[in-house]
C-alpha positions as CSV (number, residue, x, y, z in Angstrom):
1,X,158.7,242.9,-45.4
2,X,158.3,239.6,-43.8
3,X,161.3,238.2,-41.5
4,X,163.3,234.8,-41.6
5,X,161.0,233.9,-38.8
6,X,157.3,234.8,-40.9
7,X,155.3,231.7,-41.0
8,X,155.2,232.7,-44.6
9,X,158.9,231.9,-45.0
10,X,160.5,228.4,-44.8
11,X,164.0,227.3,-45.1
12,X,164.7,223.7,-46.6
13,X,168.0,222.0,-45.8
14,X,168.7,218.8,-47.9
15,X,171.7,216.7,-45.8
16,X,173.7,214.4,-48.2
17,X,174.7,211.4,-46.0
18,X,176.5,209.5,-48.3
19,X,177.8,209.0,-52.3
20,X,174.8,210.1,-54.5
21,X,175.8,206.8,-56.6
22,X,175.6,204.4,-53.8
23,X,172.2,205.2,-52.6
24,X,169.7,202.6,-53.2
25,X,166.4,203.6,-54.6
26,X,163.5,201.0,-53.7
27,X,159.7,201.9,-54.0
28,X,160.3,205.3,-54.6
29,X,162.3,205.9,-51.3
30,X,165.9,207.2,-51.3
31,X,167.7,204.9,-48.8
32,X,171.6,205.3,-48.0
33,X,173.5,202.2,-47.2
34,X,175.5,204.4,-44.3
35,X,172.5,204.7,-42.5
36,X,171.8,200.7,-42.9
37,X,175.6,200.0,-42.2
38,X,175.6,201.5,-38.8
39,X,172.3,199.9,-37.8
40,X,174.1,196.4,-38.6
41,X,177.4,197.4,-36.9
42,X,175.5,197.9,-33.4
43,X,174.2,193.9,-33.1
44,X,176.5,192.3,-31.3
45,X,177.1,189.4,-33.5
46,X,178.6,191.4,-36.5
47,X,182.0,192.5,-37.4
48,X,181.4,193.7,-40.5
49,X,178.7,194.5,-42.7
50,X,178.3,196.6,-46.4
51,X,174.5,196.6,-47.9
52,X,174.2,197.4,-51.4
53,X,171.1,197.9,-54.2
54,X,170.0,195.0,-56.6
55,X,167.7,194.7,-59.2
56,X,164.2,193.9,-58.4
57,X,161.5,193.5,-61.1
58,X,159.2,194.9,-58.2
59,X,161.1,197.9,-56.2
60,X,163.5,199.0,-58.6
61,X,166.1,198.2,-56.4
62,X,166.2,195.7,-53.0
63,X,168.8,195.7,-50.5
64,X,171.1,193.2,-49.7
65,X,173.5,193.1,-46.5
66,X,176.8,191.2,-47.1
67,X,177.8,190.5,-43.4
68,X,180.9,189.6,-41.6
69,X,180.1,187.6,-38.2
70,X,182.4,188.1,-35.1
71,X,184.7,185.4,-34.7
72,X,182.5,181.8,-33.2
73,X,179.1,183.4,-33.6
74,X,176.3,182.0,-35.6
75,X,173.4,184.0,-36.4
76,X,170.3,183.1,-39.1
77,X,169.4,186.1,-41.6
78,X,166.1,186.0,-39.7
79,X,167.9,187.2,-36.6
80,X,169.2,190.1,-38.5
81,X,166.2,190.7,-40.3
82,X,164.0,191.2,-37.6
83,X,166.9,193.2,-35.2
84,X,166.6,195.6,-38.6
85,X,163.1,195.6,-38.0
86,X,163.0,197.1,-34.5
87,X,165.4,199.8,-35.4
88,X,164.8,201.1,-38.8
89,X,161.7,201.8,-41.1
90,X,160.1,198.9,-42.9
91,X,161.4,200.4,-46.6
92,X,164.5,200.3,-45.2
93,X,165.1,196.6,-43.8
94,X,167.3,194.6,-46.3
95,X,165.4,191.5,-47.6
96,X,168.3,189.6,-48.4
97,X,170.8,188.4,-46.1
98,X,174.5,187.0,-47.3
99,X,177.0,186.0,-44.7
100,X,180.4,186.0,-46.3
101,X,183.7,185.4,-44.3
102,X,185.7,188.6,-45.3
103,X,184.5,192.1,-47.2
104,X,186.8,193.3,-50.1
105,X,188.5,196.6,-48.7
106,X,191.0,199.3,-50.5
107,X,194.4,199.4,-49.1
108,X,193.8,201.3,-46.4
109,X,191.3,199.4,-44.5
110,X,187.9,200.9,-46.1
111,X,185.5,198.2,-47.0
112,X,184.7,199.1,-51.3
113,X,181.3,198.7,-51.6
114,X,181.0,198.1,-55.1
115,X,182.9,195.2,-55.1
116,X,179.7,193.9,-53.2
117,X,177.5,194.8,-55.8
118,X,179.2,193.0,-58.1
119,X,178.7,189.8,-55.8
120,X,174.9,190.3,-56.5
């Protein structure tokens, strides 16, 4: 009878990292926003940021970062874009860019995500 350590035996573990209805689904690849979010939150430019799915005749779905800039900073999308670039997966970079000057939140403080989606 083979053990849990048999090469013939293989566990699978599938991690849910966010809300099954907020992950984005473009060319084929399952992409949560979380991940995205905290990638945004480390440049030091950005206060705030929520990225959300859209429609693309293409993808299925694209992303789109809504971002909140730190108080007398200017940044392009470019900027962001590429600072995506160097620290997540090419599927993963959002391709569209929105700098907005506050996100909508609940009323205790939690930024509500599909509020952005409705900004498409």
């Amino acid at each position: 009878m083979p053990s849990e350590h048999s090469p013939g035996i293989y566990r699978r573990y599938l991690f849910i990292i966010d809300r099954k209805k907020d992950r984005i689904i473009a060319g084929g690849y399952n992409i949560y926003p979380v991940e995205l979010d905290k990638v945004l939150f480390e440049h030091p430019k950005i206060m705030e940021a929520c990225t959300v799915g859209i429609p693309d005749d293409y993808r299925g779905e694209t992303i789109k970062a809504f971002i909140v800039l730190k108080e007398g900073e200017t940044c392009s999308p470019e900027e962001i874009i590429a600072f995506c670039k160097e620290r997540l997966a090419a599927y993963k970079v959002p391709r569209i860019i929105e700098f907005i000057d506050e996100l909508p939140k609940s009323s205790v403080g939690k930024i509500l995500r599909r509020k952005c989606g409705i900004w498409r």
